[in-house]
Backbone as ProteinMPNN parsed JSONL, in Angstrom:
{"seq_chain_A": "XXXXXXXXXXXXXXXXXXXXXXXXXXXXXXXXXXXXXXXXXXXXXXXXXXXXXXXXXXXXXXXXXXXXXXXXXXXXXXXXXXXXXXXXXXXXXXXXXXXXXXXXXXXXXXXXXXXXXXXXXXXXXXXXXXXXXXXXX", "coords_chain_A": {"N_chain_A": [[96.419, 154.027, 130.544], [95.368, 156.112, 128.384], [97.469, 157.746, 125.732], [98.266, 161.174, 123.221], [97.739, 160.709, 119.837], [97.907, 162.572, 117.751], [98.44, 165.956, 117.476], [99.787, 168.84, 118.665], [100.115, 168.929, 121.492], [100.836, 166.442, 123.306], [100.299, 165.035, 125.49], [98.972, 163.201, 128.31], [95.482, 161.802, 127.478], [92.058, 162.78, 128.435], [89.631, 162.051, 127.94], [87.594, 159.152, 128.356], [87.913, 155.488, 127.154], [84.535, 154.4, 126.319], [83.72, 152.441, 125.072], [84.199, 149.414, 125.584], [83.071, 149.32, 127.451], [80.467, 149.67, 126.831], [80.132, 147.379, 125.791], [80.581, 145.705, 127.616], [78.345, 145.884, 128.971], [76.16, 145.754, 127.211], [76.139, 142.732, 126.839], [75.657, 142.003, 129.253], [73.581, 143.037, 129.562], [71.682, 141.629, 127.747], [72.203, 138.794, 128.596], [71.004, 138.803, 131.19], [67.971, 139.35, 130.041], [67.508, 137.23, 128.935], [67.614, 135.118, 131.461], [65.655, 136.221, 133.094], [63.269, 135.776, 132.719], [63.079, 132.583, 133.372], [63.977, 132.424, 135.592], [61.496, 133.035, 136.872], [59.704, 131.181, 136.588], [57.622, 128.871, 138.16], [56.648, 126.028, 139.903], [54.025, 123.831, 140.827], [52.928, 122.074, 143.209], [51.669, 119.839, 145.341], [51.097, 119.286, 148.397], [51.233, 116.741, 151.414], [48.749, 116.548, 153.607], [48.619, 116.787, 157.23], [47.39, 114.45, 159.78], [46.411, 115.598, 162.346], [44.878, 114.421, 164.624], [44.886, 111.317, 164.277], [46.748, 110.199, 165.505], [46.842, 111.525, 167.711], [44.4, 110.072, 169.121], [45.234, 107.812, 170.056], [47.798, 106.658, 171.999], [51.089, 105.424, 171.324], [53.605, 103.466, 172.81], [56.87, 103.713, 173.149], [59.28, 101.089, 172.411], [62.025, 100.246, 174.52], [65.391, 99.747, 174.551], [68.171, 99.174, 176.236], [71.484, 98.804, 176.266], [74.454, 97.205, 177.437], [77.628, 97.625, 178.451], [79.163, 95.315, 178.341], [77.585, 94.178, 175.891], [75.224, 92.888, 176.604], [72.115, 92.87, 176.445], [68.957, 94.409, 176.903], [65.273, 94.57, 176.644], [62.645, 96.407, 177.482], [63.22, 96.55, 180.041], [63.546, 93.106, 180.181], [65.94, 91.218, 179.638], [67.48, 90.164, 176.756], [68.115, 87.937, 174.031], [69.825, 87.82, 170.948], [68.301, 86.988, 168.871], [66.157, 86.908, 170.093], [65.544, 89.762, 170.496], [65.376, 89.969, 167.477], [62.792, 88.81, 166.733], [61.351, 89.878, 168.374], [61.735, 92.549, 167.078], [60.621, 91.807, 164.328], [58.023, 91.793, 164.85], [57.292, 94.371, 165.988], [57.928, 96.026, 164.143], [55.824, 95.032, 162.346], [53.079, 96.176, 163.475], [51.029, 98.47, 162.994], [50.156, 102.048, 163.739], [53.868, 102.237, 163.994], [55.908, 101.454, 166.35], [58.114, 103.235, 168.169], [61.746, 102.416, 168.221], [63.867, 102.719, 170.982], [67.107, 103.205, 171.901], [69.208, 102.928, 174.483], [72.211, 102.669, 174.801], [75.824, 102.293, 176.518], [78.072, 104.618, 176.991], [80.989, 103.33, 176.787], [80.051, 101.262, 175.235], [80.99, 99.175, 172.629], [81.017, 100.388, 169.386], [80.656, 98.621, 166.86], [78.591, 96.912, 168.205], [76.729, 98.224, 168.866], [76.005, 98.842, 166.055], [75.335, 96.626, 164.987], [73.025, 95.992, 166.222], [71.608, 98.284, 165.127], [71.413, 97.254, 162.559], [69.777, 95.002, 162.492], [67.854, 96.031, 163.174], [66.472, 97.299, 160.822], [66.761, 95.462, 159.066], [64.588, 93.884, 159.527], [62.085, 95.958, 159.446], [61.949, 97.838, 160.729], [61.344, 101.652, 161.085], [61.314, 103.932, 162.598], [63.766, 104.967, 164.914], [65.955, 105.374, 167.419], [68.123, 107.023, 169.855], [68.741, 107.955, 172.914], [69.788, 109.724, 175.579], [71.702, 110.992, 178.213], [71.799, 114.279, 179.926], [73.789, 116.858, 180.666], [77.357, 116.011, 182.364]], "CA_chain_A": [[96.138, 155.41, 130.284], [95.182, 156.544, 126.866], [98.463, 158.846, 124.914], [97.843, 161.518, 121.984], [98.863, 160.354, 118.728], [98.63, 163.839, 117.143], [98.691, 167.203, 117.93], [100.716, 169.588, 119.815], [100.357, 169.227, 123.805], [101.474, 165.006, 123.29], [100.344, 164.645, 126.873], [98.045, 161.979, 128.288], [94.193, 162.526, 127.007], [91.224, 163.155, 129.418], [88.856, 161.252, 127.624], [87.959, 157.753, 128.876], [87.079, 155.262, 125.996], [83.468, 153.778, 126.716], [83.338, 151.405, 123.949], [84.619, 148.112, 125.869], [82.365, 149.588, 128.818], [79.335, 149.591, 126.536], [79.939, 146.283, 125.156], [80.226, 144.639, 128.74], [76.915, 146.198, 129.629], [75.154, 145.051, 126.453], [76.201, 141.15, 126.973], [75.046, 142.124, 130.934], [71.682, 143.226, 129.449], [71.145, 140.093, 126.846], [72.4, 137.491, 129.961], [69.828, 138.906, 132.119], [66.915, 138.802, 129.677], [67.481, 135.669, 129.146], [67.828, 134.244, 132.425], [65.036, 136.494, 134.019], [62.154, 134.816, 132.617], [63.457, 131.254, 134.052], [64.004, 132.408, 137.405], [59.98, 133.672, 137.553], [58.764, 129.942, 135.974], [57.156, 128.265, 139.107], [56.101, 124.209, 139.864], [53.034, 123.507, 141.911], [53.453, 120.617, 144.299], [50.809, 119.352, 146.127], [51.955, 118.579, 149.653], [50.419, 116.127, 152.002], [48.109, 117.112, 154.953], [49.601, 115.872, 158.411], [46.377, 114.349, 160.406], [47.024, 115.404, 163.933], [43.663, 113.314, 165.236], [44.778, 109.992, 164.025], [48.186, 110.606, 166.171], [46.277, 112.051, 169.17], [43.581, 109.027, 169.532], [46.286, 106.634, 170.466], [49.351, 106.406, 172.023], [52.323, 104.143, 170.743], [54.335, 102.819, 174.123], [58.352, 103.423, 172.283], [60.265, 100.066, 172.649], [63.216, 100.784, 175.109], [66.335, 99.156, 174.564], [69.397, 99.534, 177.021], [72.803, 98.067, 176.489], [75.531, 97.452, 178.688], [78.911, 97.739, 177.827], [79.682, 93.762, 177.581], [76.984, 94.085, 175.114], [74.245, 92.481, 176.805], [70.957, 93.857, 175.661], [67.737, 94.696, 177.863], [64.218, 95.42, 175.844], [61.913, 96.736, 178.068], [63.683, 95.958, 181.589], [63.883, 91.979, 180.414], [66.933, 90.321, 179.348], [66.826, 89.277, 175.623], [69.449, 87.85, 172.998], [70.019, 88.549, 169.384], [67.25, 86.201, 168.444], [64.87, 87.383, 170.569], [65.12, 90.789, 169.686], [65.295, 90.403, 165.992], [62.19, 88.258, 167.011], [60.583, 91.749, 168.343], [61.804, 94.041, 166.49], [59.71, 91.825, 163.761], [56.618, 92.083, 165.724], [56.91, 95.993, 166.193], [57.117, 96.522, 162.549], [54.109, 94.629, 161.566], [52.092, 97.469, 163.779], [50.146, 100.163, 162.423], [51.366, 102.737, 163.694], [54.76, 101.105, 164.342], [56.587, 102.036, 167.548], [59.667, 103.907, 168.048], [62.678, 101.506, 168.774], [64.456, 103.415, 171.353], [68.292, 102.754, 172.002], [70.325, 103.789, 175.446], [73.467, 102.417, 175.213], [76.456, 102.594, 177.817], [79.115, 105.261, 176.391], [82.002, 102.626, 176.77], [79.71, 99.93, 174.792], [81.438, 98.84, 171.275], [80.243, 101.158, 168.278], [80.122, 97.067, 166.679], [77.208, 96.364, 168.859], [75.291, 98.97, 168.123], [75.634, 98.845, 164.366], [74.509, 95.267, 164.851], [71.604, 96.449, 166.776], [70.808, 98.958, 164.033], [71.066, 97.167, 160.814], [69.116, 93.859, 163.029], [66.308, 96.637, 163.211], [66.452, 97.941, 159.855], [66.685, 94.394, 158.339], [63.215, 93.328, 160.088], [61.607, 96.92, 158.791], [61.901, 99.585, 161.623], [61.583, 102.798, 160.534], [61.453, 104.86, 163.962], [64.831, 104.531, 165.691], [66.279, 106.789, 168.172], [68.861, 107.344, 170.52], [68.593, 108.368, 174.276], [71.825, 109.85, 176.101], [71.56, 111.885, 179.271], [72.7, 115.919, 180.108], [76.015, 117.297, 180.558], [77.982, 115.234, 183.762]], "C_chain_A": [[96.343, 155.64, 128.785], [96.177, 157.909, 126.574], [97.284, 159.399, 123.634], [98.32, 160.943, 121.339], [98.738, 161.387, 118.174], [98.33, 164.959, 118.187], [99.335, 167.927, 118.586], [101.035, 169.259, 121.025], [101.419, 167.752, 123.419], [101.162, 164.448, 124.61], [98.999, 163.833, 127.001], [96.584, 162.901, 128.196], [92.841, 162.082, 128.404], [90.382, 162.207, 129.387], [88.827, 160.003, 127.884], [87.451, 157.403, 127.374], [85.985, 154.241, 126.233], [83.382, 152.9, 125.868], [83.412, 149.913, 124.616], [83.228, 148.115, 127.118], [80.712, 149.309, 128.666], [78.847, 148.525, 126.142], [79.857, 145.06, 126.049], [78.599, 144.64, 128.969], [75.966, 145.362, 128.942], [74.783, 143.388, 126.821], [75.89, 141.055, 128.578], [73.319, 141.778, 130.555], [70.887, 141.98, 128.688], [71.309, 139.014, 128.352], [70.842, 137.681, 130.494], [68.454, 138.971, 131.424], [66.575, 137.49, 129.259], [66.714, 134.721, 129.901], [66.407, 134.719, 132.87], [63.634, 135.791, 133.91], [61.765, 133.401, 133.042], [63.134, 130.647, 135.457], [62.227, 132.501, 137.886], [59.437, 132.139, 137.532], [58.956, 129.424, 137.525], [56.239, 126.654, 139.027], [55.012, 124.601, 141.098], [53.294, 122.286, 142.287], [52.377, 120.737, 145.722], [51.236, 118.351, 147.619], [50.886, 117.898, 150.85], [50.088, 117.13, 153.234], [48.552, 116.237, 155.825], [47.507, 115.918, 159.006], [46.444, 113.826, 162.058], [46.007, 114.397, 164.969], [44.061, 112.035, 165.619], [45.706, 109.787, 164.931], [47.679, 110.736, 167.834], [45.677, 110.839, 170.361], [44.474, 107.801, 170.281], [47.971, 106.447, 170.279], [50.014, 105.509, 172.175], [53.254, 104.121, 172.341], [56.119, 103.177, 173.436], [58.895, 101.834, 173.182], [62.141, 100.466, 173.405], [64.176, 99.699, 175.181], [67.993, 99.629, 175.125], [70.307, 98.155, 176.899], [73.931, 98.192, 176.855], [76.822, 97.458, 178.009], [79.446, 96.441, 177.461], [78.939, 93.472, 176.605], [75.761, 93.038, 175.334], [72.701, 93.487, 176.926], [69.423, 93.88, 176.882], [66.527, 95.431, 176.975], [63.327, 95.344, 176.704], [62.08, 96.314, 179.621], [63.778, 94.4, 181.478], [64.934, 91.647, 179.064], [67.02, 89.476, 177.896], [68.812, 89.007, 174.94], [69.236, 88.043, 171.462], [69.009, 88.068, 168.578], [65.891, 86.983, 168.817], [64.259, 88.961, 170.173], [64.698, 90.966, 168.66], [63.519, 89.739, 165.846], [60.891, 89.595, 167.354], [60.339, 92.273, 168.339], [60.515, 93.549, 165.15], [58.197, 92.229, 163.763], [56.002, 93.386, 165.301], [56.576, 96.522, 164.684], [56.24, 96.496, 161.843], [53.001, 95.43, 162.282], [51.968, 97.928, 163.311], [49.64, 101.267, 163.959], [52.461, 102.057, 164.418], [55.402, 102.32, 165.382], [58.095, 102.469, 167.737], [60.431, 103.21, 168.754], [63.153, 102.884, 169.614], [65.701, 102.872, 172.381], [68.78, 103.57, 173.219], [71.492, 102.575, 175.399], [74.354, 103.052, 176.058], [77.148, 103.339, 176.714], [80.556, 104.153, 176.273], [81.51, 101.445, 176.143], [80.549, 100.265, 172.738], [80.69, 99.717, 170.366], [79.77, 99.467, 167.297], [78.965, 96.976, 166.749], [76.32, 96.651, 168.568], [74.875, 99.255, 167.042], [74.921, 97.714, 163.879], [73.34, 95.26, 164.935], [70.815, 97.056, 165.384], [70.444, 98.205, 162.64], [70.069, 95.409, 161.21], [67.563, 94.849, 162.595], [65.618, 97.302, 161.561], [66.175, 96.597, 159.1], [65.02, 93.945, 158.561], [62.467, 94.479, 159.774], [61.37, 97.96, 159.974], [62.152, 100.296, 161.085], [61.76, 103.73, 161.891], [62.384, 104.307, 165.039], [65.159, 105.78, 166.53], [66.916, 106.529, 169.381], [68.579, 108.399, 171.773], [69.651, 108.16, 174.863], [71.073, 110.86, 177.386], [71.957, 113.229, 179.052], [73.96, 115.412, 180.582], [75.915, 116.377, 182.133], [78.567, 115.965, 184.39]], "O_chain_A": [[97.361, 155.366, 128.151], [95.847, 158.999, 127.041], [96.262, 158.879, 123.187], [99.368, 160.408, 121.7], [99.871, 161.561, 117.725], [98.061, 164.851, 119.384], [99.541, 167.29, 119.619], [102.159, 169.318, 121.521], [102.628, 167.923, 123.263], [101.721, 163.395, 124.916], [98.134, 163.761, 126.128], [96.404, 164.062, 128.563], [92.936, 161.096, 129.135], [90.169, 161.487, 130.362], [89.903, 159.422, 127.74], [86.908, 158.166, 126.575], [86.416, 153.096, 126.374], [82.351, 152.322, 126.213], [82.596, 149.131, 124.129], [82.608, 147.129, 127.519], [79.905, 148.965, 129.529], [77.639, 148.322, 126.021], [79.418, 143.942, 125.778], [77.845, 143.675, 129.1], [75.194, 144.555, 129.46], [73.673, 142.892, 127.015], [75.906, 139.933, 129.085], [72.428, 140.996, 130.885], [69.784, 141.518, 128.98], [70.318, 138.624, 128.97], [69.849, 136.981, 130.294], [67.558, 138.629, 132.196], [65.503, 136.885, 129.286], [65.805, 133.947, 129.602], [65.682, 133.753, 133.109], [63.012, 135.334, 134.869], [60.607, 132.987, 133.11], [62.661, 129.685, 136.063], [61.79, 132.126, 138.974], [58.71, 131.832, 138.476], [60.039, 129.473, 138.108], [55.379, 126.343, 138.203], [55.153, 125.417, 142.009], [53.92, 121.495, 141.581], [52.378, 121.471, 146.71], [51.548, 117.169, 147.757], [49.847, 118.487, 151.147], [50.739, 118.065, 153.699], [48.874, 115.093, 155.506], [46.664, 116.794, 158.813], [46.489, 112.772, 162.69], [46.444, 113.759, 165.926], [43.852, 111.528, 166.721], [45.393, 108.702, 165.42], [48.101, 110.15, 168.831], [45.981, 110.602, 171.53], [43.981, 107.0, 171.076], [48.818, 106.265, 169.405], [49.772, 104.678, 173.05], [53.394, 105.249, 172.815], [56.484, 102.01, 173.291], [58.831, 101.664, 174.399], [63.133, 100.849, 172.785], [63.863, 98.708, 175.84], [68.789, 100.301, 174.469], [70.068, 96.993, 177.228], [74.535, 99.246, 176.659], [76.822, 97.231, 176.799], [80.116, 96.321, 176.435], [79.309, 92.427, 176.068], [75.336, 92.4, 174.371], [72.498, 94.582, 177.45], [69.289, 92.915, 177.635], [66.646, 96.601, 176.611], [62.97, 94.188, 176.929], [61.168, 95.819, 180.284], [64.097, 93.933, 182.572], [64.712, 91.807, 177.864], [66.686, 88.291, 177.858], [69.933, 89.467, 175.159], [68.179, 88.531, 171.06], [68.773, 88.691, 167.543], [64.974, 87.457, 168.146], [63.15, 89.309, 169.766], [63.828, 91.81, 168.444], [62.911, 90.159, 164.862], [59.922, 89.997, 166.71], [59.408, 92.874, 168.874], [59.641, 94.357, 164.836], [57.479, 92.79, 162.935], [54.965, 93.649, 164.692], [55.605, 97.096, 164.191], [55.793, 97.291, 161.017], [51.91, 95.396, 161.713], [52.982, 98.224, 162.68], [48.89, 101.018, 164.904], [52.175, 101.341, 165.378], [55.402, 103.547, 165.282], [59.064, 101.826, 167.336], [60.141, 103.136, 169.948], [62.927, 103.993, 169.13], [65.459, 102.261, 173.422], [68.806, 104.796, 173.108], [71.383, 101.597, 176.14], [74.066, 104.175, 176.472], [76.983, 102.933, 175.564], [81.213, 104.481, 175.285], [82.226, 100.453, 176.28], [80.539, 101.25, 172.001], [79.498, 99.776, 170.666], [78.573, 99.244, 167.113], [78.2, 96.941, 165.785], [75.321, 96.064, 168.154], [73.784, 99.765, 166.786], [74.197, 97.619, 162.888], [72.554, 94.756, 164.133], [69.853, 96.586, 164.777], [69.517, 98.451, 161.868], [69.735, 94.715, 160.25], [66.572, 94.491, 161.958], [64.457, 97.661, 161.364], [65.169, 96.679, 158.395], [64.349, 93.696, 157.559], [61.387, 93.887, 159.745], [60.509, 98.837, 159.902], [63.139, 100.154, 160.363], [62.858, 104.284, 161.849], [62.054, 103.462, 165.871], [64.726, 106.919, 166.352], [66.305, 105.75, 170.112], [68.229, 109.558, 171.549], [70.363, 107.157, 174.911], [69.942, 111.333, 177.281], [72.492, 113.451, 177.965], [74.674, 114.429, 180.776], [74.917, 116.132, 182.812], [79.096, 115.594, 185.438]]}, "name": "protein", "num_of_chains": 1, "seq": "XXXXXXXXXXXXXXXXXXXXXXXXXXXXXXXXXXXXXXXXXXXXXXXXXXXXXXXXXXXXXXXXXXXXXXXXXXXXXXXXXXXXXXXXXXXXXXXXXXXXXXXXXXXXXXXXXXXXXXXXXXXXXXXXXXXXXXXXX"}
């Protein structure tokens, strides 16, 4: 609170003092011309077309892979080993359009196993992986 320093009364003065108030505003008003011209500047970006046809004409089969909790592996209802899969999974990748690996593991199977699985499929060039779990129990 702003005191007199002269005159009679000596009691606190009414007047606010705008000077600090005017000097925030100004460095408000410079910031923002600044900045505002920045924010408007816009990039063009040319984004691919999706071609739902090519997708439509023919459908990909997904590769189903179920494993059991001792970590014995099943691709497509027959019985394979770590060879055979990686064996494959090569295969699938060299397709055009390549087929979606698709993983059910048992809930009580090793997290191990299935990292093996994954980086087996990733090493040989799968790109479409995916995980299949059931509803609530």
């Amino acid at each position: 609170m702003a005191m007199s320093t002269g005159g009679s009364s000596g009691g606190p003065m009414s007047e606010i003092n705008v000077t600090p108030l005017v000097d925030v505003m100004l460095v408000l008003l410079i910031i923002f011309m600044i900045t505002a011209p920045l924010a408007s500047h816009r990039i063009d970006v040319k984004l691919p077309t999706a071609n739902p046809k090519a997708t439509d004409d023919k459908h990909i089969e997904p590769m189903d892979l179920a494993v059991t909790p001792d970590g014995a592996m099943y691709l497509d209802d027959r019985e394979v080993d770590e060879n055979q899969l990686k064996a494959a999974l090569a295969v699938a990748a060299s397709k055009s359009p390549q087929p979606e690996l698709q993983i059910r593991a048992d809930k009580t199977t090793e997290y191990r196993v299935v990292k093996k699985i994954l980086s087996d499929a990733k090493g040989q060039g799968m790109v479409h992986v995916g995980f299949i779990t059931t509803g609530k129990e």
